[in-house]
Phi, psi and omega in degrees: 000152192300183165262338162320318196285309173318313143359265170322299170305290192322316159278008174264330189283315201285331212261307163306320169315285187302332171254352141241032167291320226242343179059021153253149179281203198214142202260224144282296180297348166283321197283344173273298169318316167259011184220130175289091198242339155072054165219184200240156175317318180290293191328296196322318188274344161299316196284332161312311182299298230283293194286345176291307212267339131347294175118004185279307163224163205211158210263106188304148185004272186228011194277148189270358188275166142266163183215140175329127160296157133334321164258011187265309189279340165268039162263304195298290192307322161304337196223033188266114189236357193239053186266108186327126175276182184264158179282187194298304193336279165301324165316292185316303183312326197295298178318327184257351163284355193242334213236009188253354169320153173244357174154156152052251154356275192301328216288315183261012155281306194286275201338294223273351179276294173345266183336296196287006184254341168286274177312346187048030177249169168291137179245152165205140181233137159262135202264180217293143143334099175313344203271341194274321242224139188242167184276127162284284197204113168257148193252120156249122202250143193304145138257301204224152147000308184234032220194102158264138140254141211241119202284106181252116180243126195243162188316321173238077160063029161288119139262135205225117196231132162247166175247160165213107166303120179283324170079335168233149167300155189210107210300145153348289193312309171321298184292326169300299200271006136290343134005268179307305193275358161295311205269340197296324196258344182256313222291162184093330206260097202294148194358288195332277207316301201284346177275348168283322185287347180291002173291304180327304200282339155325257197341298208252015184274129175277144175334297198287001181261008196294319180292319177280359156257026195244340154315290169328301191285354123002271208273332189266343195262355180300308201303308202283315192252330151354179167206096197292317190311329173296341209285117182252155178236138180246155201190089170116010194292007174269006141288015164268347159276336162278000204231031186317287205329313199293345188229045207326108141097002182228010201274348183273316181313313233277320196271352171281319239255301178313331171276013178239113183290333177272358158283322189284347165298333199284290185325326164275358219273351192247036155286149168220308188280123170279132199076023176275113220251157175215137192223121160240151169263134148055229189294346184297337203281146177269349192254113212292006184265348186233031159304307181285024202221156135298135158268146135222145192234170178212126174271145176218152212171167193222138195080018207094324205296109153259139177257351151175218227219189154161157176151192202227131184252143176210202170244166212303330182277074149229186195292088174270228223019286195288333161341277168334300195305319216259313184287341185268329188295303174292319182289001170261286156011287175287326159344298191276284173311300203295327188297336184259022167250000000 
């Protein structure tokens, strides 16, 4: 780039900096008092008029200040070479609040807190793909004479529990070896794999186990092909009632939109990989309800592996750095705790 354009980014960096410390717009004169750009108020104001008429930034009602466009903060984001990582510290902390998880469940409340309290925006997690996911263990436990719950523990740590009417009583001695002949023929075996082989265990179920494994297998392949992967956890959304301002008139859209779970799955949908952060702005969103708002997503996952999605929604005027920084930290984090579960 000429050094002018360089220039030019540079009040464009100080001007973004400065509104979203400050939710005001930002003049010449401020940005020549505080930011060391070693030009005259008049340049400032030249390069201003340049990025205005650009289209990066643009002038709120009659205020002398400017303030960043949707393409003024991708611009900013596209040309982010410095996203600070968090210290030993914040690392550290991350790790042992995370690592204090007891299964699943918590690993993504405490993600999905972790998160909206580092960024102070809404966080959302996804929980792991099934599609990703091999059978651990199935458990089956008596509740009555005729009545198992039927246990699914998938590798990173899913559990998934049914009830199954059995229709005849049935002995200790039964249940063991349906048991036995559940886990013999699934564990090991990823999802995708095990609801086809639950045909296999019909076939090779002795006469007296057939009615009562043909009941299971029922219930289990409901369990295996279903799609749990949608099921998300939120987190934080009253910050966005504190950030009102930032969202003139969409802000009631923006917390119905967040409550349609398929729009926010639609946020995660171009992760393929884990730790690739995707950041859209403003009009970049497809869904005409998260227009005032930011993304920033991530996939996460371990090995190559993605086992499901996280990230943060706020408004354009944000800590995008620190944003980034805080969403790639956690999602390696969990990463890591699931491979290792």
């Amino acid at each position: 780039m000429a050094s002018t354009d360089e220039r030019r980014f540079a009040v464009l960096r100080a001007i973004v900096a400065d509104y979203v410390s400050s939710q005001e717009p930002v003049a010449s004169k401020a940005i020549v008092e505080r930011h060391n750009l070693g030009v005259s108020s008049a340049t400032v104001r030249n390069d201003m008029a340049s990025l205005e008429e650009d289209g990066y930034i643009a002038q709120p009602h009659t205020s002398a200040g400017r303030i960043p466009t949707d393409k003024g903060y991708r611009l900013f984001v596209d040309r982010l070479t410095d996203v600070k990582p968090l210290s030993a510290a914040e690392r550290r902390a991350i790790h042992l609040f995370l690592e204090g998880a007891i299964d699943l469940d918590d690993v993504m409340r405490r993600s999905v807190r972790l998160l909206a309290q580092l960024t102070r925006q809404v966080a959302v997690i996804q929980y792991p793909t099934l599609s990703h996911s091999t059978v651990r263990h199935i458990e089956l436990v008596q509740l009555t004479p005729a009545r198992v719950m039927l246990v699914l523990i998938t590798d990173n740590g899913r559990v998934e529990q049914r009830t199954v009417d059995l229709g005849d009583v049935i002995t200790e001695d039964t249940v063991s070896r349906l048991r036995n002949m559940l886990n013999t023929t699934l564990v090991d075996h990823p999802l995708t794999e095990a609801a086809a082989k639950v045909s296999e265990l019909l076939e090779d179920a002795p006469s007296d186990l057939r009615d009562a494994m043909t009941r299971l297998a029922t219930v289990l392949v409901e369990s295996l092909v279903e799609h749990p992967e949608e099921r998300l956890v939120l987190g934080g959304t009253a910050n966005l009632t504190r950030n009102a301002a930032d969202f003139p008139g969409s802000l009631r859209q923006v917390l119905e939109a967040l409550e349609e779970q398929v729009v926010v799955l639609k946020l995660f949908a171009a992760a393929s990989t884990p730790g690739t952060i995707t950041v859209r702005i403003g009009e970049e969103n497809e869904a005409a309800e998260m227009r005032s708002t930011s993304v920033v997503s991530i996939g996460y996952g371990a090995h190559h592996t993605l086992l499901g999605g996280m990230g943060v929604v706020g408004p354009t005027r944000m800590d995008y750095p620190g944003t980034i920084a805080a969403v790639r930290a956690v999602a390696n984090y969990v990463g890591d705790i699931l491979s290792g579960r």
